[in-house]
TORZASE-681020 format. One record per residue (C-alpha): x, y, z negated. Coordinates in steps of 0.25 Angstrom, whole numbers, padded with zeros to 4 digits, always signed. Layout:
XYZ/...
***
This chain:
-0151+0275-0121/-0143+0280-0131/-0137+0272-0142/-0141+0270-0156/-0129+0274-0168/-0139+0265-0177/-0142+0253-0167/-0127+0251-0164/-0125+0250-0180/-0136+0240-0181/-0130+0231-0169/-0117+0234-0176/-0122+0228-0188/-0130+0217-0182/-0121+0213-0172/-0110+0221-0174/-0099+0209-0172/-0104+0204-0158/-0106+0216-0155/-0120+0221-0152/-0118+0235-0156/-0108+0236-0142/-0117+0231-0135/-0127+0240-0139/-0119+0252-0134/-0114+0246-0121/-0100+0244-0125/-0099+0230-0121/-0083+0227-0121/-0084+0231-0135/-0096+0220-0138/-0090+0209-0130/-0077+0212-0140/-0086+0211-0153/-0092+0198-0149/-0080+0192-0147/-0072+0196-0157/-0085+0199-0166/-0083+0212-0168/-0069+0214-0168/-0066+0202-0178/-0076+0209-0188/-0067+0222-0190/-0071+0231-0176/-0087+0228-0181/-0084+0234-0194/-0075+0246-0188/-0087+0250-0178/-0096+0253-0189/-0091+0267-0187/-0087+0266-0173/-0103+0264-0168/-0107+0277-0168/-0095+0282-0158/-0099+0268-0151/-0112+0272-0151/-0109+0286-0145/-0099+0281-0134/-0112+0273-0129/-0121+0284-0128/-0109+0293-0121/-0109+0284-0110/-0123+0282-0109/-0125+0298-0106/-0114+0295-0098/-0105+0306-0105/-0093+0296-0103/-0091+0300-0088/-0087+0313-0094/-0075+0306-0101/-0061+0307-0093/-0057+0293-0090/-0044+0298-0086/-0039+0299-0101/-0033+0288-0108/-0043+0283-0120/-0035+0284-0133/-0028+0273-0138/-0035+0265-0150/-0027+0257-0158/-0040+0250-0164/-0042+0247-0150/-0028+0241-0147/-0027+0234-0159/-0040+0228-0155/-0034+0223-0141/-0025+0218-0147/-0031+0208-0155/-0044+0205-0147/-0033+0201-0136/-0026+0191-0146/-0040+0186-0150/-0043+0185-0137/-0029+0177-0136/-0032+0168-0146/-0047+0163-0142/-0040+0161-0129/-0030+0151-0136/-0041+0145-0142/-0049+0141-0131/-0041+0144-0117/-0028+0137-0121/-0030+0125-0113/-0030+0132-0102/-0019+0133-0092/-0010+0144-0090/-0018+0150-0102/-0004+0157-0108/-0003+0164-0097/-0016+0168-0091/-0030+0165-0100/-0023+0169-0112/-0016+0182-0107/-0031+0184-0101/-0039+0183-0113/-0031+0192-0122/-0031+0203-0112/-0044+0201-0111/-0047+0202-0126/-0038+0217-0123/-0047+0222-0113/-0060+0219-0122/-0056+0227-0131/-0050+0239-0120/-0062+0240-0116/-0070+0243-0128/-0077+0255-0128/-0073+0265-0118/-0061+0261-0114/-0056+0251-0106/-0041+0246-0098/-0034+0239-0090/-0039+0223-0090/-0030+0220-0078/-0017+0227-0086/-0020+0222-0099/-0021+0207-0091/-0009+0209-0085/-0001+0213-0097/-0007+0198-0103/-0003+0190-0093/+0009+0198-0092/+0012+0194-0108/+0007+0180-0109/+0020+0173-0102/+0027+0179-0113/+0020+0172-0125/+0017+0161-0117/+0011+0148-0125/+0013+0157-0138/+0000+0156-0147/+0001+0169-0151/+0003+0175-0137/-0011+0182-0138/-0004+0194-0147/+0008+0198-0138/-0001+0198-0126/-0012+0207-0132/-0003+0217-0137/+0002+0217-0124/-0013+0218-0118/-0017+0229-0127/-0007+0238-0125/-0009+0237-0109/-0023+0238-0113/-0020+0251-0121/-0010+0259-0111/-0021+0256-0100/-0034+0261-0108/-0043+0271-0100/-0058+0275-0102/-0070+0266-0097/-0074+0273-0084/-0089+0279-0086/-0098+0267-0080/-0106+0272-0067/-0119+0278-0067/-0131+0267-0068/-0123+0257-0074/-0127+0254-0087/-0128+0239-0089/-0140+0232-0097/-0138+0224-0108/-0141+0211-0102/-0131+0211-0094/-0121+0215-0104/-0124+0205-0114/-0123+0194-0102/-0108+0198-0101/-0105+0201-0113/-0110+0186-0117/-0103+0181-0104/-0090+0187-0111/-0092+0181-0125/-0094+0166-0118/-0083+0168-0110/-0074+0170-0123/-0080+0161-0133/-0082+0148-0123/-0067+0144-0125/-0066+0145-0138/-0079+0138-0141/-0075+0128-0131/-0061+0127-0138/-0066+0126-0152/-0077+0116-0150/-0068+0108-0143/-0056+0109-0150/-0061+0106-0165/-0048+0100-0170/-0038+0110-0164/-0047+0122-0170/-0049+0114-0185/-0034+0111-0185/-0031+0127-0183/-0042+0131-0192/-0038+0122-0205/-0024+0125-0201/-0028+0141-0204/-0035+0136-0217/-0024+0129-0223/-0016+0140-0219/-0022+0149-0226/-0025+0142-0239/-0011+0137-0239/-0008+0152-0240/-0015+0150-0256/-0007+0138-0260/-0001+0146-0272/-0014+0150-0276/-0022+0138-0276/-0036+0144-0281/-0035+0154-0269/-0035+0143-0260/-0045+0135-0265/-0053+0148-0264/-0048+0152-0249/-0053+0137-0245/-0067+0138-0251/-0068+0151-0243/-0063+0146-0231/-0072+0134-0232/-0085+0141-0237/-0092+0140-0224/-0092+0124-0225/-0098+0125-0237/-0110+0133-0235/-0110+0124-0222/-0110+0112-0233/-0122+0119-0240/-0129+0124-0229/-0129+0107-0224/-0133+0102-0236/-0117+0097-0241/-0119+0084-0239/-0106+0080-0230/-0099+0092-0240/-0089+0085-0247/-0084+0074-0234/-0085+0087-0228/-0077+0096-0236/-0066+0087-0237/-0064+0086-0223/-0064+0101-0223/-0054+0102-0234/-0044+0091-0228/-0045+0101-0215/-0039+0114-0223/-0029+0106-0230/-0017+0107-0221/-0010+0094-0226/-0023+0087-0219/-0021+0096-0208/-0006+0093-0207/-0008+0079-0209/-0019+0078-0195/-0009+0086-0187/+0003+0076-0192/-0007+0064-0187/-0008+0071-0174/+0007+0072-0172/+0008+0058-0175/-0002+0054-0163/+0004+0063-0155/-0007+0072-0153/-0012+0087-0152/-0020+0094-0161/-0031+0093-0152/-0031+0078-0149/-0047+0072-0147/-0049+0058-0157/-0047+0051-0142/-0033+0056-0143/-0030+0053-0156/-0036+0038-0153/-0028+0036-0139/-0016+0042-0146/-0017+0034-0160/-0019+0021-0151/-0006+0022-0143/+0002+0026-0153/-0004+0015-0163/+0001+0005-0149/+0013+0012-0149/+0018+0011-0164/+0009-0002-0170/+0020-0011-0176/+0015-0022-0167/+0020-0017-0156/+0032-0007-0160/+0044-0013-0167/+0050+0000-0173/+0053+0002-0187/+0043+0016-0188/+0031+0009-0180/+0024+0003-0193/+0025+0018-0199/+0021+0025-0188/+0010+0018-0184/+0004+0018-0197/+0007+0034-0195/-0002+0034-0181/-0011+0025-0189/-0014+0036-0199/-0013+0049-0190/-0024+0043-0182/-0034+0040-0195/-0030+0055-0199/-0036+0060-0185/-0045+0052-0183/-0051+0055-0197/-0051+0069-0192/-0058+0067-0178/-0069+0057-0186/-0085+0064-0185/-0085+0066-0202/-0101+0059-0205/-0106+0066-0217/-0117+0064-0226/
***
């Protein structure tokens, strides 16, 4: 059945970030990318508002089977929009990867070199065109030693993907006669392929709360330290940044608001911040420490350094120090109550 110019609009403007207009047209690598990246990270949704109608008649070219005629032989051009988008759905990939697969052994040198190439790949295979998944792996794990424990190892290695990648481009061979796929199963792998991306990082972020508030409010301060000459701008950048808790407030009724609020004020303030991480490094723990570990660690440090027991001269300061770090964390892991 041919395909409709004005259904794939409609899907496109329904669900045009996760991709339901690919789907439509059978170009499935293309809609997998869309739901992961939701549609490009916003800007490839937009851009296909005039690409649809060449999508639309790429579809129907293959359904009549008109693609068979193409020669396969010839090298595909080269598409800068396309390498520039391997290049930064690899470091994407990358980065989800540091997220939630860091905990993993050797993963420097194998799951992360894995998952960026396979960020490239997606996007090589878009369309039709397609490369080399065993070269472009290859030329990961071939990279990733170099960069080895380096957080920002994701960007070498997808250059370095993408332009493999891009020298071993060749058309999609014609699909043989009778096997067109139904939708069902299609949508099966396709959400099989969306699970299989998103478990980890769920996993990491649920499970993880502190590590991901720490980055998050360090990213806030950041940012609104950028403004400290203009204080009104700030103040503006930070009501911005925390409208959704306030509609949140609303929408609950605002009874906890102000407990609330402060607590989510002390968080952007880097000098709270600051002063919780300064607490960890006096019980000697990680960003990530559980309250268990801050009990067990507070309790033999407090053995360790009560005046009772330690004759030294700095014992009565520091453990009134281990004393203080612990009431600062453990005000931070304490359930809030509100009203």
């Amino acid at each position: 059945m041919a395909k409709s110019v004005m259904v794939a609009y409609v899907l496109w403007a329904m669900g045009g970030p996760l991709g339901l207009h690919h789907v439509y047209l059978g170009r499935d690598s293309h809609a997998l990318l869309w739901m992961l990246t939701l549609g490009g990270f916003g800007f490839g949704w937009v851009r296909e508002f005039i690409r649809i109608p060449a999508y639309v008649g790429e579809a129907n070219q293959e359904a009549e089977k008109d693609r068979k005629t193409r020669p396969t032989m010839v090298l595909p051009p080269v598409s800068p929009v396309r390498f520039v988008g391997q290049v930064f759905v690899g470091i994407y990939f990358g980065t989800m990867a540091l997220i939630g697969l860091n905990s993993l052994s050797l993963f420097y040198l194998i799951v992360l070199p894995l998952c960026v190439g396979a960020g490239v790949h997606l996007v090589s295979c878009i369309g039709q065109q397609t490369s080399d998944l065993r070269k472009t792996l290859t030329t990961c794990l071939i990279t990733s030693p170099i960069f080895y424990g380096s957080s920002l190892s994701p960007l070498p290695i997808s250059l370095a993907a993408s332009v493999t990648a891009a020298s071993h481009r060749r058309h999609r061979p014609p699909p043989p006669p009778g096997s067109s796929q139904k939708l069902g199963p299609r949508i099966y792998r396709l959400g099989l392929a969306w699970l299989a991306f998103s478990a980890p990082l769920g996993y990491s972020i649920f499970h993880n709360t502190t590590a991901t508030l720490y980055y998050l409010s360090d990213c806030v301060a950041a940012l609104l330290d950028m403004f400290w000459f203009l204080p009104w701008l700030r103040n503006v950048f930070e009501y911005i940044l925390l409208m959704p808790y306030r509609l949140l407030c609303v929408i609950t009724g605002g009874g906890y608001y102000e407990d609330a609020w402060r607590r989510m004020l002390e968080i952007l303030l880097k000098d709270y911040t600051e002063k919780e991480k300064e607490a960890l490094r006096v019980l000697s723990l990680e960003i990530e420490a559980s309250l268990e570990d801050i009990t067990r660690s507070y309790r033999e440090l407090a053995k360790t350094w009560h005046p009772d027991h330690n004759p030294s001269k700095d014992a009565e300061a520091m453990f009134v120090k281990i004393n203080e770090a612990y009431e600062i964390l453990l005000r931070r892991h304490k359930p809030q109550k509100f009203k």
